[in-house]
C-alpha positions as CSV (number, residue, x, y, z in Angstrom):
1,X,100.0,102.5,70.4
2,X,98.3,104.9,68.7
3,X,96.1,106.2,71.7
4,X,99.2,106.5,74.1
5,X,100.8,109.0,70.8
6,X,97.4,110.7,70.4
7,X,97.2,111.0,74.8
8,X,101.2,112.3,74.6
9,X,99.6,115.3,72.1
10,X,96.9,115.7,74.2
11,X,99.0,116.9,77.5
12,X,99.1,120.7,78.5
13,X,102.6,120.8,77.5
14,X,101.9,119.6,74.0
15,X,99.2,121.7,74.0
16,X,101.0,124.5,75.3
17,X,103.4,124.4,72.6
18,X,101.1,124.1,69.8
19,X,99.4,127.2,71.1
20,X,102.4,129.3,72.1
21,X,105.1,129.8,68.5
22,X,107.4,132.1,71.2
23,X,107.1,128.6,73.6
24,X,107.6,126.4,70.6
25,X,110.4,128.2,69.5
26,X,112.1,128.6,73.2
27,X,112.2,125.0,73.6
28,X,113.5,124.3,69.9
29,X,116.6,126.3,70.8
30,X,116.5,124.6,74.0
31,X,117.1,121.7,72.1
32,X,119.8,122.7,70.0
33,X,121.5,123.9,72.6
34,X,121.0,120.7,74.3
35,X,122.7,118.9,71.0
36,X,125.3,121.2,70.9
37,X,126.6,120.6,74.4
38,X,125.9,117.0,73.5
39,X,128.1,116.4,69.9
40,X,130.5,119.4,71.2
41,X,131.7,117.6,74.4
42,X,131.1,114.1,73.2
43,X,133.3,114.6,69.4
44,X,136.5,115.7,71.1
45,X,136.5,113.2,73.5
46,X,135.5,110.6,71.0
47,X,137.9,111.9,68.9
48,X,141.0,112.0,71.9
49,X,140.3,108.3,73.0
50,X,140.5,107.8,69.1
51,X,143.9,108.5,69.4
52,X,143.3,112.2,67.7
53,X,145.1,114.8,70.1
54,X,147.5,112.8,71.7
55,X,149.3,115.6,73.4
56,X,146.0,116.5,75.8
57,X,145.8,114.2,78.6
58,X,142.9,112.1,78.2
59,X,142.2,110.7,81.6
60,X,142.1,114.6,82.8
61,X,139.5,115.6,80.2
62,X,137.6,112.4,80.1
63,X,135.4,113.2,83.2
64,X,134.8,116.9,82.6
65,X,133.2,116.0,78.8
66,X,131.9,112.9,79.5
67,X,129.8,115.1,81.8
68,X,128.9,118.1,79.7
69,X,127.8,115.4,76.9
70,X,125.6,113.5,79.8
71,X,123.9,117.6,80.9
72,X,123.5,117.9,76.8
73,X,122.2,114.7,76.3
74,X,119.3,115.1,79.1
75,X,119.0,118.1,78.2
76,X,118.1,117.1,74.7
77,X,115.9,114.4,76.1
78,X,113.4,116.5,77.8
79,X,113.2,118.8,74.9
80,X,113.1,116.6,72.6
81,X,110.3,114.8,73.8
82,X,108.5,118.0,74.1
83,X,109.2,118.7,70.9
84,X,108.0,115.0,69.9
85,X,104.7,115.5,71.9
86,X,103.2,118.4,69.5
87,X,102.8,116.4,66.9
88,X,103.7,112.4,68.5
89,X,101.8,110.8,65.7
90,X,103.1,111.8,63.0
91,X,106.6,111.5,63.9
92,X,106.3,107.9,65.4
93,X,105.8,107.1,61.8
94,X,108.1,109.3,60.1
95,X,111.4,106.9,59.2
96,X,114.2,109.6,59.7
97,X,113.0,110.2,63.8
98,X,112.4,106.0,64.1
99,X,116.5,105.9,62.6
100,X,117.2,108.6,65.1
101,X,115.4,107.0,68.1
102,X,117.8,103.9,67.1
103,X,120.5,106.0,66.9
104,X,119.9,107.7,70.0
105,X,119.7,104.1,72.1
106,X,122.6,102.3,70.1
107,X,124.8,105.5,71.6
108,X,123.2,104.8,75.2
109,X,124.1,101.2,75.0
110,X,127.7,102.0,73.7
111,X,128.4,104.6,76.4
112,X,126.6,102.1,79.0
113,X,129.6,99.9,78.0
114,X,132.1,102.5,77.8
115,X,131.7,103.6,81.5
116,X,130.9,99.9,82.7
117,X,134.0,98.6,81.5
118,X,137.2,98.1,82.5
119,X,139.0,100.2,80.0
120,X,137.0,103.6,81.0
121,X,138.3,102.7,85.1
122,X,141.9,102.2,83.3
123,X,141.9,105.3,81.2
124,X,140.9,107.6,84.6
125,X,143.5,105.7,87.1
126,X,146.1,105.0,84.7
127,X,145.6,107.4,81.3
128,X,145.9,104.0,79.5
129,X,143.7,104.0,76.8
130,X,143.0,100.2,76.0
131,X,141.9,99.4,72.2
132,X,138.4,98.2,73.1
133,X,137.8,101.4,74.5
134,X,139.2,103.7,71.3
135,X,136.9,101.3,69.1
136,X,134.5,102.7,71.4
137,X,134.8,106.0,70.7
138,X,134.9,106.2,67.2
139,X,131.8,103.9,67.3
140,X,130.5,106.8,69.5
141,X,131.2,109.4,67.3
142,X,129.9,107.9,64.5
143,X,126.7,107.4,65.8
144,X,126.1,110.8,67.8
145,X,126.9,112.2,64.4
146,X,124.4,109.6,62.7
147,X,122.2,110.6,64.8
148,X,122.0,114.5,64.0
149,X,121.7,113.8,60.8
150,X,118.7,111.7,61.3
151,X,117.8,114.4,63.5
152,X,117.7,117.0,60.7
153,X,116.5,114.6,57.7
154,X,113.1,114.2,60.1
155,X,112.0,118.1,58.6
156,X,113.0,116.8,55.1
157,X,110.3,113.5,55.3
């Protein structure tokens, strides 16, 4: 494992980013741009099939967050993991980015459910939201927001 962390360093763009502080810091505000679009689309959704907000119609706002969060999560993907590659062996065993990596895939697996199931096809033909689905989203939100926090406790370790 160790040699496929050390090869990840190794790449031009790692490289490149170690090299370059204007590049480095480009693609750290890429990424926390990335995270905002992420946590700002995904909370108020979260927080509307919740049952926060009742007055905006959830099956009309649903599809246009769902998708900003899904740009911002990408997004945060690809920079993170350029981000990850300057210095992959060190973080692989730092305990706050291993939390967030779990993090990170708990939230993919809930919101794998989310748009597989029956209640996200109910909420967009009907606007009924079903009580699987707002356990769902506060599940969601807790763990997006786990998950920055992870993300920033990785500088403090």
């Amino acid at each position: 494992m160790i040699a496929v962390l050390e090869w990840v360093s190794a790449t031009m763009p790692a490289v490149a980013l170690r090299r370059s502080a204007t590049l480095y810091m480009f693609v750290n505000a890429g990424h926390i741009l990335a995270i905002g679009l992420l946590v700002g689309a995904i909370l108020p959704l979260d927080l509307r099939l919740a049952g926060c907000f009742r007055k905006v119609p959830a099956e009309i706002i649903a599809p246009f967050l769902s998708r900003a969060a899904g740009i911002g999560l990408a997004a945060a993907v690809v920079t993170g993991f350029c981000l990850f590659s300057v210095r992959a062996v060190e973080y692989a065993a730092n305990p706050a980015f291993l939390a967030k990596l779990a993090l990170i895939g708990f939230g993919l697996l809930n919101l794998l459910a989310v748009h597989l199931g029956q209640g996200w096809k109910t909420l967009l033909t009907t606007g009924l939201i079903r009580p699987r689905l707002r356990f769902s989203a506060a599940l969601s939100a807790a763990t997006w927001t786990a998950a920055l926090l992870a993300g920033r406790w990785i500088g403090f370790l």
